[in-house]
N, C-alpha and C positions, 0 to 999 in steps of 0.2 A: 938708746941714747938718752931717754928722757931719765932711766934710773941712773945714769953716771950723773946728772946734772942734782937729782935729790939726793947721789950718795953722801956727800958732806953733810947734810941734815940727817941723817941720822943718826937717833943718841941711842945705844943699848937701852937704854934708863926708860926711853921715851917708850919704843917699843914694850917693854915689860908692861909699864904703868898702863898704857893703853889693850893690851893682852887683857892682862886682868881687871880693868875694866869691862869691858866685850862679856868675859866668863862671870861679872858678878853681875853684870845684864841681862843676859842669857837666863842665870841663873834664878833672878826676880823675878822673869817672865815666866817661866817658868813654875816657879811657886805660884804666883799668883792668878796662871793657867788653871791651878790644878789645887785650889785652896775649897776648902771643908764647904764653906759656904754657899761656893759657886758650882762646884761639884752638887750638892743639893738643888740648887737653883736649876741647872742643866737636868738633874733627873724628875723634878717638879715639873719642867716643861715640856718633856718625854713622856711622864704619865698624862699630863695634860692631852695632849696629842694623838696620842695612843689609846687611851681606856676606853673611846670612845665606840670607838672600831672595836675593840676587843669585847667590849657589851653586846653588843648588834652580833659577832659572830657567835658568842655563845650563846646570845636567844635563837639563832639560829640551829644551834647543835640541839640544843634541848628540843625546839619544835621538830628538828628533822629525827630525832629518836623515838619521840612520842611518834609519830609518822612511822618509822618501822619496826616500833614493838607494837603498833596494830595489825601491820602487814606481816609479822613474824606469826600473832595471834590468827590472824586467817588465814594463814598458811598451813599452820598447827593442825585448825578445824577440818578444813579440805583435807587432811592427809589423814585424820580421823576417818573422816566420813568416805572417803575410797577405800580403808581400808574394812571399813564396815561391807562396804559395797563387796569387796571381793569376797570377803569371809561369806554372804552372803548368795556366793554364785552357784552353789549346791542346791540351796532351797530355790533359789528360783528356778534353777533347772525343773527342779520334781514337780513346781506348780507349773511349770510350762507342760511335761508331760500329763501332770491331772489333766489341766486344761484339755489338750488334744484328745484325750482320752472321755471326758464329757463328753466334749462336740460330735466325737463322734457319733458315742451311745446315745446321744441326741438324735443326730442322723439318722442312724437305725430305727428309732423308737418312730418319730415322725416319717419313715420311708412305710413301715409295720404299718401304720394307721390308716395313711395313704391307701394303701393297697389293701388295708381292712375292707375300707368308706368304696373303693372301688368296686370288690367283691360284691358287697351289700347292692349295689346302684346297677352291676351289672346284669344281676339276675331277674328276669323279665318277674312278672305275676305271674304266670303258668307253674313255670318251675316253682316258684316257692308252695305255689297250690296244689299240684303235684307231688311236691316232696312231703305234704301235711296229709295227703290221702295214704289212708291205713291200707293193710293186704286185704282186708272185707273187701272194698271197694266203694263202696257207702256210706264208710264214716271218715270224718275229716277232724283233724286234732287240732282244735283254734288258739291258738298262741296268748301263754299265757293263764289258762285253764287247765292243760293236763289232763284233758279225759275228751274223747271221741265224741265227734255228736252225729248222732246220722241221719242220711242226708236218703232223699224220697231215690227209690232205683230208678237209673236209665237218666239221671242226671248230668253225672260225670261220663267221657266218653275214654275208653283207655285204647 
């Protein structure tokens, strides 16, 4: 109802004139949205805003690299030094066998000696005085000299 009542005011003419105005409004806004200067000014305020952060994350990149091209370098070493290790597993096999193989001939050597010192401690003085009486019967061979010395008869008792 209420456009029956404005349809007598309207003029083709008025409509147009007012259209194209609206479109060369529009259209100032527009330029002037999007003009050289301000387009600058808006990217000036962006870097502003932005570099700041952007600094701080690449001192970060850089510190966290330095950080694992150390841990890449001690990685490196370690896998060196295992691999030395393994190459390595032959010879120590053979010094583990020397090894056992000393200890052993140790054992022997000190079992040998043992049982030398034994001998030696087990045989009273008779027997050793005994074994130093010649087949005479009267001469007795003193250790260490080499030659018989004889002893008065009826001494010795056999």
């Amino acid at each position: 109802m209420a456009s029956l009542e404005f349809e007598h005011l309207r003029n083709p003419e008025t409509e147009y004139r007012a259209r194209k105005t609206a479109e060369k409004l529009s259209e100032n806004t527009h330029l002037l949205a999007n003009e050289p200067s301000l387009a600058m000014y808006r990217l000036q305020e962006h870097v502003r805003r932005s570099l700041p952060v952007m600094i701080e994350t690449r001192q970060d990149c850089i510190q966290l690299n330095s950080v694992l091209q150390g841990g890449c370098y001690d990685t490196d070493l370690a896998h060196g030094a295992i691999q030395g290790i393994l190459k390595s597993e032959e010879t120590v096999s053979n010094i583990k066998e020397h090894l056992k193989n000393a200890i052993f001939f140790r054992q022997q050597l000190l079992f040998e000696e043992k049982k030398r010192l034994r001998s030696k401690k087990s045989t009273s003085v008779y027997k050793r005085f005994s074994s130093q009486i010649s087949s005479s019967g009267n001469e007795v061979n003193r250790e260490g000299t080499g030659r018989p010395v004889s002893m008065p008869p009826g001494t010795l008792k056999q």
